[in-house]
N, C-alpha and C positions, 0 to 999 in steps of 0.2 A: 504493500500500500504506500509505504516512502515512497520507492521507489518511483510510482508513476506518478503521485504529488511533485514529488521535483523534476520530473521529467515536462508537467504542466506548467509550472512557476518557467524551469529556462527556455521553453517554447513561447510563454508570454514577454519574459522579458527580452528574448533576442529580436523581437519584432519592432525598440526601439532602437535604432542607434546609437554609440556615442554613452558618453557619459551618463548617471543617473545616480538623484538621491531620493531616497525613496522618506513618504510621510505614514508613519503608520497610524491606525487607528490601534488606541491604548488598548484593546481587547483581544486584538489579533498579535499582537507583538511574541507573546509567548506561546499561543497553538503553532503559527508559521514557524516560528523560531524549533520546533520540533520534526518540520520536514522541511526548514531551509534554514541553515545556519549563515551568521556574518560573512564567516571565511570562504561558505560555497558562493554565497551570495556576489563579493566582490570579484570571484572570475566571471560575473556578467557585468563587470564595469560598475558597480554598484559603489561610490564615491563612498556615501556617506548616509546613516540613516536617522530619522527623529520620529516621538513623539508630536500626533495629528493634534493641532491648536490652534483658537484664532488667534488673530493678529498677524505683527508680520512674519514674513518666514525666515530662514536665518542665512545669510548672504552667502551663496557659494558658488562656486564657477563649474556650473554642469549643464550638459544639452537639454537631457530630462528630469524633469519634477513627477515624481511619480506619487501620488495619492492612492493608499490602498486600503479600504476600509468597508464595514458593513453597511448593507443598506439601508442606514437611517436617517431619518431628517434633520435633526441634530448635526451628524457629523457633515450631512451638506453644508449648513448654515457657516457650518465653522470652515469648510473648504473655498465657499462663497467670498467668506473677512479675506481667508490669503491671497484669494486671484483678485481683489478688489486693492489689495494692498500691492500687491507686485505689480498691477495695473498703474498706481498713483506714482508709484519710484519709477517709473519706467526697464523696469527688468522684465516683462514679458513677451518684448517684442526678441528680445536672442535666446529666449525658454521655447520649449514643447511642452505641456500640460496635459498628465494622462492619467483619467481616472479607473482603475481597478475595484469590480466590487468583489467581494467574498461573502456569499456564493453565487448569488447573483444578480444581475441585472434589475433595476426596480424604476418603472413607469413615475413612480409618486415622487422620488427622490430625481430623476431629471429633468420632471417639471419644475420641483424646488428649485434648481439651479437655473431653470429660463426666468421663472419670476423672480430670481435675485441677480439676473441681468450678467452671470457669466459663463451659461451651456457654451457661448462661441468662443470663447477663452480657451475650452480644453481641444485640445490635437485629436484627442481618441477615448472612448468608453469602451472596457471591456471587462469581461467575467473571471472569474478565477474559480473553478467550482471545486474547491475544496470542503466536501461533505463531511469528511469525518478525521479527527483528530486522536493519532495515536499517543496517548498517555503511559504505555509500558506495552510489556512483550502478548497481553493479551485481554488489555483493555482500550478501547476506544469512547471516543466522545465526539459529539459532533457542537457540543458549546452553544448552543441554543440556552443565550442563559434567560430570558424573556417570552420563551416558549408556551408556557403557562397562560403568563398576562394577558399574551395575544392573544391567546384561545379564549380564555373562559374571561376575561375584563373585556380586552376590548374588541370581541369578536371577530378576531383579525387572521385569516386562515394562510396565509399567503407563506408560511414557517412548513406546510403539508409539503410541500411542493418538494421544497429543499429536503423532509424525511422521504418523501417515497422515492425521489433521485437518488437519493445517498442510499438506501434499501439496492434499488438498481442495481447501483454502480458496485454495488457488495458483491452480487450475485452474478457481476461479469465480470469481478477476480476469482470469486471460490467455490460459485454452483447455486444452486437453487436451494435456499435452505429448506435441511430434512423436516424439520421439526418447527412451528412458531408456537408460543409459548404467551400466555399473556399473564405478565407478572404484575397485572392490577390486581387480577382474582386471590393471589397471595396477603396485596393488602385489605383485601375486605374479608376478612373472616368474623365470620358473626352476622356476615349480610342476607337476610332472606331473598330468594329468586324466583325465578322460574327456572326452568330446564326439561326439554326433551331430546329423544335419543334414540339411536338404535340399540337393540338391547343384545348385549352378546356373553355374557355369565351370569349363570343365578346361583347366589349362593345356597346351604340348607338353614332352616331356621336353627340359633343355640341359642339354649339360653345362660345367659347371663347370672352368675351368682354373687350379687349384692347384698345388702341392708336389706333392698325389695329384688325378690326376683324380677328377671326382667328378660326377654329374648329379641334379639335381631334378628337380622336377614340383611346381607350387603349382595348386592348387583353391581353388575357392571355395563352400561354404556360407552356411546359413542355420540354427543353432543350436536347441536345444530354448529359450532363452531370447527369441529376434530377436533374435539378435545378427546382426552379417556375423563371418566367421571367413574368413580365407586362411591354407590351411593347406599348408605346405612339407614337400614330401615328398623325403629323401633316397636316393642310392644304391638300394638292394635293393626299396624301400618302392617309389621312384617308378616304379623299369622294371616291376613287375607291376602294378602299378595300370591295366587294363584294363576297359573297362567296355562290353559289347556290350548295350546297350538303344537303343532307335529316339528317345527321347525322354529328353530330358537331366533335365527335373521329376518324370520314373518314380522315380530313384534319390536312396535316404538312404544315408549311409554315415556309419558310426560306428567312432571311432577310442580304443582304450584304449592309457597309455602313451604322452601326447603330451605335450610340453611347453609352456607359455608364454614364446612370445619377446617380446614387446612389446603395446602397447595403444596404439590411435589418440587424442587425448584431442580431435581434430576433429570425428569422425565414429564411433566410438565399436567402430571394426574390432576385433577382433583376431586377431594373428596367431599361429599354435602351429606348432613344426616336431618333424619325426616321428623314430626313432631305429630303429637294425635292426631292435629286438625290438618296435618298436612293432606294436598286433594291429591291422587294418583288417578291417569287416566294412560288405559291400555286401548294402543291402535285409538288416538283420536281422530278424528275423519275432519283432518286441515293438510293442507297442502305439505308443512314442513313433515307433516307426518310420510306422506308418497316417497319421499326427499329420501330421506333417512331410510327407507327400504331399499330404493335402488342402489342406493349407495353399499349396505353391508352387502347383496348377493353379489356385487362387483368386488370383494374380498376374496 
């Protein structure tokens, strides 16, 4: 994954000639700096680097000004002050002006820049799409630190784009992933659901010797998501759970009013267990139900 991140960055940056100092945006300084260091950096002519600020910029004698930053409107505003300032000293006319987004390109942010009157300032706009950032030998991050906010404050989807590329871009270095896993269901334990499923192991009922006697019954499914589920059925729930079909792949059964007990984070199980008033419906006659039939005799 290094690897073709810096083979991207010196594809981008050979496309300027000549000298360059590059302005970063304070939040990418240290992801980039993990798939492009100073020292490779300056065999691309790379003069000199600073922290992205308004005001002026700091005098140096290079062809290219390079601004490399995410795409937010803020960090326009403040790229806006520099070309506005290099404009007033007369240093812009022996500059090139080239902005670089990381990950990409964003409509809102270079309309910012025509109505703060210096889109015709810059030489060039281009992408850098660097989706995901290597942190160690087998963790990654893709620094979406505002990821959240967008979503759920200010219903702002436009962060999807860059997950489901960066998903992409995974799976045409290392394969189609075997297994997806959703490690929300881990943090909601104790959440009642719904769920139905193809049903592919029944356990026998045991019972239980406690304080109160008590007996289950655990099954196993195959969820509307692929998930596996084992689902633990108590007292009242487990002794009627009878099921006369010849053919164990015949039958979906779906459960409202069940809980989540745990999540596997191995293999990516989970488990739910059932409560009196829990409702079990076998073969309900809805669509997802058809679903989940074709799907197990295709096993």
């Amino acid at each position: 994954m290094n690897t073709k991140k810096g083979s991207d960055i010196v594809s981008l940056l050979e496309k300027f000639s000549g000298t360059k100092a590059i302005f970063w945006d304070e939040q990418l300084t240290g992801p980039i700096g993990l798939v492009a260091e100073y020292s490779f950096l300056k065999e691309l002519d790379v003069v000199k680097m600073f922290q992205l600020k308004p005001g002026c910029l700091p005098s140096i004698s290079v062809k290219n000004i390079l601004f490399i930053t995410r795409p937010e409107v803020e960090l326009m505003d403040c790229i806006a002050d520099n070309l506005h300032s290099e404009e007033s000293q007369g240093h812009s006319a022996s500059k090139e002006y080239q902005l670089i987004f990381v990950s990409r390109r964003s409509a809102v942010c270079e309309q910012r820049l025509k109505d703060k009157g210096v889109y015709g300032t810059l030489t060039s706009i281009d992408e850098l799409p660097v989706d995901f950032f290597p942190l160690d030998s087998d963790v990654i991050s893709m620094e979406l630190d505002n990821v959240f906010k967008d979503l759920y404050v200010g219903n702002e989807i436009s962060s999807l784009h860059q997950i489901a590329h960066g998903l992409m871009s995974l799976q045409s270095l290392y394969g189609i992933f075997p297994n997806v896993v959703a490690l929300d269901k881990c943090q909601e334990s104790g959440k009642i659901i719904e769920v139905i499923g193809g049903l592919y192991e029944i356990g026998e009922i045991i019972t239980i010797k406690t304080a109160k006697a008590s007996t289950e019954r655990k099954i196993k499914i195959i969820d509307q998501s692929y998930n596996k589920v084992t689902i633990t059925m108590w007292s009242t729930i487990a002794e009627k759970f009878i099921i006369a079909v010849e053919k164990l792949e015949d039958v979906v059964v779906g459960f409202a009013g069940i809980k989540i007990s745990s999540f596997s984070r191995e293999d990516g199980e989970i488990f739910l267990d059932s409560f009196d008033d829990t409702l079990v419906s076998i073969n309900p006659d809805i669509p997802e139900s058809a679903e989940r039939k074709r799907w197990l005799k295709q096993q």
